[in-house]
C-alpha positions in Angstrom: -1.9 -30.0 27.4 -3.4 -32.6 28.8 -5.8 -34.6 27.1 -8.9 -34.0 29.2 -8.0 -30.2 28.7 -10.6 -28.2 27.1 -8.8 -26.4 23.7 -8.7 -22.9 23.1 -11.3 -21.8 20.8 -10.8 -20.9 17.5 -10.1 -17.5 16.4 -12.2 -15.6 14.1 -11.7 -16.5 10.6 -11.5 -12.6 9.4 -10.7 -10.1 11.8 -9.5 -7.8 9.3 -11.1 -4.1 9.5 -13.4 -3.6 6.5 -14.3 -1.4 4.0 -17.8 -2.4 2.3 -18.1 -1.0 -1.2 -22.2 -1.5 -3.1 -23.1 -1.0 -5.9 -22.4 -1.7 -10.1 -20.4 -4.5 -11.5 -19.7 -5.0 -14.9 -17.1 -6.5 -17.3 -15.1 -3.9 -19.2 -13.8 -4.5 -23.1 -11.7 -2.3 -24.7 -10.7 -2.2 -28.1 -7.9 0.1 -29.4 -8.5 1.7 -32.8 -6.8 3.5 -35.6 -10.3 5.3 -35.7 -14.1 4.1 -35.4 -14.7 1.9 -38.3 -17.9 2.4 -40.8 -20.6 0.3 -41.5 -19.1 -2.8 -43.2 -15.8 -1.5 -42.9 -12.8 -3.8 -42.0 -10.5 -2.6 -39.4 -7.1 -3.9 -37.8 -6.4 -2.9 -33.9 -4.5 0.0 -33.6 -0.2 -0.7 -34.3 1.8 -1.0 -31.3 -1.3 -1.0 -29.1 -2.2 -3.5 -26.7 -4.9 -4.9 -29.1 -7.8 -5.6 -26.5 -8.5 -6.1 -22.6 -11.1 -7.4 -20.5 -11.3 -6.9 -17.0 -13.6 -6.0 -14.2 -15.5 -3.0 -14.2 -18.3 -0.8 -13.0 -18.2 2.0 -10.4 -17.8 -0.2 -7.1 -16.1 -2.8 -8.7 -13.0 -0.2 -9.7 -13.2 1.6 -6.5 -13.2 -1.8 -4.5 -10.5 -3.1 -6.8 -8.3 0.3 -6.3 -8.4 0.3 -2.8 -7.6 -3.3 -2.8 -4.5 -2.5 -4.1 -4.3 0.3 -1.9 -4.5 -2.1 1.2 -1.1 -1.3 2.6 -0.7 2.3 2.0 0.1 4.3 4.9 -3.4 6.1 4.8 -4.9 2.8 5.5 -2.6 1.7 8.4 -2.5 4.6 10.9 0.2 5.9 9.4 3.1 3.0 9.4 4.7 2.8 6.6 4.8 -1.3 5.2 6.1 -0.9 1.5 8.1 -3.2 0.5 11.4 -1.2 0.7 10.8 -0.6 4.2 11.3 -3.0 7.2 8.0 -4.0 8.8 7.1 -2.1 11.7 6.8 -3.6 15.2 3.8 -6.0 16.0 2.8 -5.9 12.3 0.8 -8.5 11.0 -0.1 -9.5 7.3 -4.0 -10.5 9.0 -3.9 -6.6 10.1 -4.3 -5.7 6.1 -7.7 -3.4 5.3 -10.1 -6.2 4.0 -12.1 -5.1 1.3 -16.0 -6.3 0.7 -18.3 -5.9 -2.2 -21.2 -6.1 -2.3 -23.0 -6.4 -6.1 -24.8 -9.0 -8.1 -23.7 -10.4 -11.7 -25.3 -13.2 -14.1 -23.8 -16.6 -14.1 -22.1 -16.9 -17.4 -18.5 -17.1 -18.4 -18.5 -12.9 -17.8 -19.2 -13.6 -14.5 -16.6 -16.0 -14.3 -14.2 -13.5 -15.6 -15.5 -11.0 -13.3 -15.0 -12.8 -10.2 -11.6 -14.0 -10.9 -10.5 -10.2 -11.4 -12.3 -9.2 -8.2 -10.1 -12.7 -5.9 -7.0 -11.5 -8.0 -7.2 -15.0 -8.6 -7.5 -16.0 -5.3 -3.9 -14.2 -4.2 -5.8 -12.1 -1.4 -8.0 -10.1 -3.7 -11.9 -8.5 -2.9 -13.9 -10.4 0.1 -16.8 -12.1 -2.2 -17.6 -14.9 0.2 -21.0 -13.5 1.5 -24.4 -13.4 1.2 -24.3 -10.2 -1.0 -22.2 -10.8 -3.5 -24.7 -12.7 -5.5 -24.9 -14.8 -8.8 -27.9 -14.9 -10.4 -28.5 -18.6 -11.9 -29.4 -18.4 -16.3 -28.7 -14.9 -16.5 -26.0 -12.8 -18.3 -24.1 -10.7 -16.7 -23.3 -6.4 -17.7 -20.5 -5.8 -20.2 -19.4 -2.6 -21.4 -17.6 -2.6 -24.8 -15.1 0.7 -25.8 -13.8 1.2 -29.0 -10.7 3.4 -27.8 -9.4 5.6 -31.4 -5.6 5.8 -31.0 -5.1 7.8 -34.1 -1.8 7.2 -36.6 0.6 9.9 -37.3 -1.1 10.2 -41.0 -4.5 10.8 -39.7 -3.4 15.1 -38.9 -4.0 14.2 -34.9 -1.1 13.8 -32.2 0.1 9.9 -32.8 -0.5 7.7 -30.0 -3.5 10.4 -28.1 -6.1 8.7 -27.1 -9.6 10.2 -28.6 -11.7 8.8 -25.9 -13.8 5.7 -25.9 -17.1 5.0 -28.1 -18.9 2.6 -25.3 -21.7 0.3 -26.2 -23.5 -1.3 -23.1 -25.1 -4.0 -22.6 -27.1 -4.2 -19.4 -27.3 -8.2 -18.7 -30.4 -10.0 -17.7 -29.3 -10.6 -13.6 -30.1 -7.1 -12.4 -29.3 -5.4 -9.2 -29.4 -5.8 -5.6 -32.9 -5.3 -4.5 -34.4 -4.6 -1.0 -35.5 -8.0 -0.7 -32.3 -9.7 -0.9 -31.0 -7.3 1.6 -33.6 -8.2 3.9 -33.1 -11.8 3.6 -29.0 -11.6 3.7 -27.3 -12.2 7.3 -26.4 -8.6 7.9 -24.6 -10.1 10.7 -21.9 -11.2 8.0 -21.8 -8.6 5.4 -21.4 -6.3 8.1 -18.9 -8.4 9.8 -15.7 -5.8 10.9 -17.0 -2.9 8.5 -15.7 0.4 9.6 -16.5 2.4 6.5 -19.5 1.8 3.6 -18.8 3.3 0.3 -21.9 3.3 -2.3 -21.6 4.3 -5.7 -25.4 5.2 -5.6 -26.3 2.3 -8.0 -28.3 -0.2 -7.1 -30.1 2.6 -5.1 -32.8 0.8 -2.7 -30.2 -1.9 -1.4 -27.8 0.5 -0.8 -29.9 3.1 1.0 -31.3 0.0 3.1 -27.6 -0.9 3.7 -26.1 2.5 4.6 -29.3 2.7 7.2 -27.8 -0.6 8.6 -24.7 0.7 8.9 -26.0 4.3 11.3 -28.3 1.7 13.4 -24.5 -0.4 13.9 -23.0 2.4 14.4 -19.1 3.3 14.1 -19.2 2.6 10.5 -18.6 5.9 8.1 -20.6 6.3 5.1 -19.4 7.7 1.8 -21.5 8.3 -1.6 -20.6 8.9 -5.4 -23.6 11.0 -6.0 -22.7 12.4 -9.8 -25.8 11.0 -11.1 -29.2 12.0 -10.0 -31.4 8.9 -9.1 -34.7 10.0 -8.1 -36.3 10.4 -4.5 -33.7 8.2 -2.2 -30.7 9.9 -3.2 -31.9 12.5 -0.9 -31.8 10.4 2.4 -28.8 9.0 1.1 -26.9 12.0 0.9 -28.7 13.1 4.5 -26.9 10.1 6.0 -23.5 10.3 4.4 -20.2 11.3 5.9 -18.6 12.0 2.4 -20.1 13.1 -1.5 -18.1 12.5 -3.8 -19.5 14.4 -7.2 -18.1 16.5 -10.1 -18.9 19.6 -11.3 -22.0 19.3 -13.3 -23.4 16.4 -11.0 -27.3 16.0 -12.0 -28.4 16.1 -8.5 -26.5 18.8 -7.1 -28.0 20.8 -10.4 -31.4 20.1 -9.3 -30.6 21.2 -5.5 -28.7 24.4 -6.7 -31.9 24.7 -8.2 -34.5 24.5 -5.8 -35.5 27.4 -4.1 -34.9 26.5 -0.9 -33.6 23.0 0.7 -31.6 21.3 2.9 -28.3 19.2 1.8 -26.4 17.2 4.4 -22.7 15.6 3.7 -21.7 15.5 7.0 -18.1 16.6 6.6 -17.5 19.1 9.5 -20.0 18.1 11.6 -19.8 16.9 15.0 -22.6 15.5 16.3 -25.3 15.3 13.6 -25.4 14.3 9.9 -28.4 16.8 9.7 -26.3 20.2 8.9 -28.3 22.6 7.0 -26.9 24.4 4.1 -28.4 27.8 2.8 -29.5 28.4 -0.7 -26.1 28.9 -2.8 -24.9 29.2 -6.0 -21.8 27.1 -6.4 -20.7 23.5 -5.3 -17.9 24.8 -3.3 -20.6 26.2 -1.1 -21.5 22.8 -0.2 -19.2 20.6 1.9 -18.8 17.8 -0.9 -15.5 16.7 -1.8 -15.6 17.1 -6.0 -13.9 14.7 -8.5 -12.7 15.4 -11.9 
């Protein structure tokens, strides 16, 4: 072009379609055991077992970190098949991948460090952290989750190699969660930027009821909830403005609606025009339109 030829502007840095996922973070340590060792007992990890592993955890963070991996499965491309046995289809682009976003606040200690380094996949085209809710909490600690995991020997009358389930020890941190207020003060404009779906685990339950509120006043963004824990009062509007429930069968809060003597439960699944659908008194979950986890 010619120099006194006004350039093109520059294209968006992200135009990516994205899935925002709130909610818990936590690191995750497992420990594989021959069997849960007594006080002042000395114990080896389990033979032949990994030994221990440390990685990101925490209800969003393994949902965000699944679908992440998920990014070029058919279900999230319209259907077009781009495994890597397969030939690209026409006009596919690598910037056209599902960008995933999470949204969920940590301490600032070498467990955060690991953490976030789980979450960028290192920085090979992992989780969108860059924004103003993804948020580091300066001289605080961050959640970590310890499991002793019994993989019981062939001597010890149980199957050899069955895992016995974890014992898990938590320890909460000192950074806390997302609160209203730093909703309110985040550019919404940016954490909302090219979200077509939000997926809340139900923790951190005032941001994320304030966020999923955002996302009906935008409009065009889906909303789904894990709702397998009941968390008081603003689980109710949560679940009233929610396109998907996912629960299980013994969910706390659907116990306490089952319950109730009359009510109304919305999850939006079938409905047309309105995420108001009323649901008569009923007796099992499949009565409900909630999609139900094991």
């Amino acid at each position: 072009p010619r120099p006194d030829t006004p350039l093109p502007p520059d294209p968006p840095t992200n135009s990516k379609p994205t899935i925002l996922i709130v909610g818990s973070t936590l690191l995750d340590r497992s420990i594989y055991i021959q069997q849960f060792p007594k006080s002042g007992s000395y114990h080896r990890t389990a033979p032949g077992s990994v030994g221990s592993t440390e990685r990101a955890g925490g209800s969003a963070a393994n949902t965000a970190t699944i679908l992440n991996h998920l990014r070029d499965a058919m279900v999230l491309q319209d259907g077009q098949d781009l495994s890597e046995n397969e030939d690209e289809p026409a006009g596919y682009e690598e910037e056209e991948l599902i960008q995933i976003r999470l949204a969920t606040k940590i301490g600032d200690d070498d467990v955060a460090d690991k953490i976030q380094n789980d979450l960028e996949d290192g920085g090979n085209g992992g989780i969108d952290l860059n924004h103003a809710l993804f948020i580091r909490v300066e001289d605080t600690t961050s959640p970590l989750s310890t499991h002793f995991v019994s993989i019981p020997s062939t001597s010890s009358g149980t199957e050899p190699g069955k895992n016995m389930g974890p014992t898990s020890i938590h320890q909460p941190g000192t950074c806390g969660e997302l609160t209203e207020e730093d909703v309110l003060n985040a550019d919404l404009d940016e954490v909302f930027r090219n979200v077509m779906h939000l997926h809340t685990d139900s923790q951190h339950t005032a941001a994320a009821l304030l966020l999923v509120r955002e996302a009906r006043r935008r409009g065009g963004i889906s909303v789904s909830i894990l709702a397998n824990v009941d968390r008081g009062v603003m689980m109710d509007e949560l679940i009233e403005l929610s396109d998907v429930i996912f629960t299980d069968d013994d969910a706390s809060y659907f116990t306490r609606k089952l319950n109730a003597t009359t009510g109304q439960l919305s999850s939006g699944i079938g409905a047309t025009n309105s995420h108001d659908v009323a649901c008569p008194q009923t007796t099992t979950l499949e009565d409900m339109e909630v999609s139900v986890t094991s």
